[in-house]
C-alpha positions, 0 to 999 in steps of 0.5 A: 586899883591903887591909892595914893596920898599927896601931902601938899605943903603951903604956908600955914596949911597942910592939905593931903589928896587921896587919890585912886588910880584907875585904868590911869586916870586919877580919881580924888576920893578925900581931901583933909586940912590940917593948920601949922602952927609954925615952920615944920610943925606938921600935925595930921592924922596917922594913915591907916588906908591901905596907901601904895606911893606918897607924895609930898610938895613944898612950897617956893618958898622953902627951896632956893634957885640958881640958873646956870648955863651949861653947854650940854643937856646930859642929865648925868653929865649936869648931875656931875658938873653942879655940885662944882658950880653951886660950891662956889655960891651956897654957903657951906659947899654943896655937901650940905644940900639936895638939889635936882635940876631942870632945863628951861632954855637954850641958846647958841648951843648953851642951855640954861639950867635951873637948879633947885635945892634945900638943906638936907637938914631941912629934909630930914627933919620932914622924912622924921616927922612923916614917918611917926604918922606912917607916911614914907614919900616916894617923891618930893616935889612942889606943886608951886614949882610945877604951876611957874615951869608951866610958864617960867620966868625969874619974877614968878619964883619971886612973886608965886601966884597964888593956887587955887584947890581946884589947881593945885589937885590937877597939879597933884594928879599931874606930879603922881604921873610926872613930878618936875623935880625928886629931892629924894635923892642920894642919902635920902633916896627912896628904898622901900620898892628896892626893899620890897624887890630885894625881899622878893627875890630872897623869897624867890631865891629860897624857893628857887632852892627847894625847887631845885632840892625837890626836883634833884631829890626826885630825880635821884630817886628816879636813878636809884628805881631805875638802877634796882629795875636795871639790875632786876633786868640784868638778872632776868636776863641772866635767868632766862639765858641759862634755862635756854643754854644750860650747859653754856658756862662761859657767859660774859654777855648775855645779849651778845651771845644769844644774837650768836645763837640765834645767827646760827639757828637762822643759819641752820633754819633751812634744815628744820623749817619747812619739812613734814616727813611724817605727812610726806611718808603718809602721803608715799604710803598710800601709792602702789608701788608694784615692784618699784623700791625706793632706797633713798629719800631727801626731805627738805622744805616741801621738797622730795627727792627719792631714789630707787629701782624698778623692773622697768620704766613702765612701772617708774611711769604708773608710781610718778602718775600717782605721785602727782596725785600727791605732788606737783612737778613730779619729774623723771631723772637720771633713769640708767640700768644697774649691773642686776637687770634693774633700772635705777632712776631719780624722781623729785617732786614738790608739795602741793599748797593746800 
């Protein structure tokens, strides 16, 4: 919820409206009078609310006229050409005064423009005296003015009708949301709100900064730790690599050399995993072999290949009976008779899977 003050200006009077703004709607919640006493003689009561936006509103007859046609409606474009057509008519150039303008017909592809302005004496003078009573108004309008457009011809800015307080409140309320005209223009634009986002941006600029400062600080310290972890690895690695390799010397690449050893290892895994000989030769010690002799036997994963001799084949059939007591796929092969009388023969077998 915000306020607003609309200092309305009459003849021989100074009224300002307290308006709260609402969801948009514009509520009045005091009003306060104050006589002048002669021209520019504003006397009221320093405003000590808590007062967002001013307003102020001058009456007709305190501003001058001019109606020019123009063949464009373009406000910038009428901004440019205006101060060239009003040099020729105000007394002093167009240097010496602010002006806005305003489009109040159109004919044949020509539009009439109303120019309104005052002396920048005159405005000055009035931003001095509001600001030793903390009033710095955003917007300086006239109500009267607003009330004639309503129904514009010349004769009303002439003769202005007279306003009633109820009238002039609405017209009040209606210029805070669109004023018909701002002589707050050029040297006395109003810059408080540019102030105040300039003021913000610096603010936010300078904790953009230490944003970036503490994240860049965190972030550094965060490469730092993870370089010490890296180097910790590193030497971890190391460690470990000659415990498992003692009597390598050359080591250049810890990662890479232990993928070599392991390449040869698996390269190497069929010859010591898989085999039992103890369990195997247990198993062979249990048989009655009669006169059968085993010379050779090859143990390779679950494998078991013996080679030996016997006085005859009945003796090589009652040791493989007993074997498959043992093992499975027990076979007979290469059976042949030796120079001394014996038969030489060849039997493999496979482990039985408990």
């Amino acid at each position: 919820m915000s306020k607003s003050v609309f200092i309305d200006i009459k003849e021989g009077e100074l009224i300002t409206y307290f308006f709260e703004i609402n969801q948009g709607r514009y509520d009045l919640k005091d009003t306060r009078r104050y006589p002048l006493s002669g021209k520019n003689d504003y006397r009221l009561d320093t405003i000590n609310e808590n007062i967002e936006t001013a307003y102020v509103s001058l009456p007709l007859s305190v501003l001058n006229f001019r109606v020019i046609e123009l063949p464009f409606s373009n406000k910038d474009r009428i901004r440019e050409v205006l101060p060239f057509e009003l040099d020729g008519i105000i007394l002093g150039g167009s240097d010496k005064i602010v002006f806005d303008d305003i489009i109040i017909g159109s004919s044949n592809n020509k539009y009439q423009v109303l120019a309104v302005y005052v002396e920048k004496a005159f405005i000055r003078e009035i931003l001095e005296k509001l600001k030793t009573y903390n009033i710095d108004p955003s917007i300086i309008t006239s109500l009267e003015l607003k009330s004639v457009l309503k129904d514009f011809n010349i004769e009303k800015l002439l003769s202005p009708i007279e306003l009633q307080d109820d009238d002039r409140i609405a017209l009040a309320a209606e210029e805070i949301k669109k004023p018909a005209i701002n002589l707050r223009k050029d040297e006395f634009a109003y810059t408080r709100d540019i102030e105040k986002t300039q003021k913000t941006l610096k603010v936010t600029a300078v904790l953009i900064i230490l944003l970036v400062f503490v994240l860049s600080a965190d972030l550094l310290l965060k490469i730092y730790s993870a370089r010490n972890e890296i180097a910790f690895i590193k030497n971890e690695i190391r460690r470990t690599y000659k415990e498992v390799f003692p009597e390598e010397k050359n080591i250049i690449n810890e990662l890479h050399q232990f993928k070599s050893h392991m390449k040869v290892l698996k390269e190497k895994e069929a010859s010591f995993v898989g085999a039992n000989p103890l369990n195997l030769l247990l198993k062979l010690s249990q048989i009655d072999r009669q006169d059968v002799v085993f010379n050779e036997l090859v143990i390779e994963r679950g494998i078991l290949t013996m080679k030996g001799e016997a006085s005859s084949l009945g003796n090589i059939q009652q040791v493989k009976n007993k074997l498959e007591q043992f093992f499975a796929d027990v076979n007979i092969s290469d059976s042949k008779a030796s120079v001394h009388g014996k038969l030489l023969f060849t039997v493999t077998a496979r482990e039985k899977k408990i």
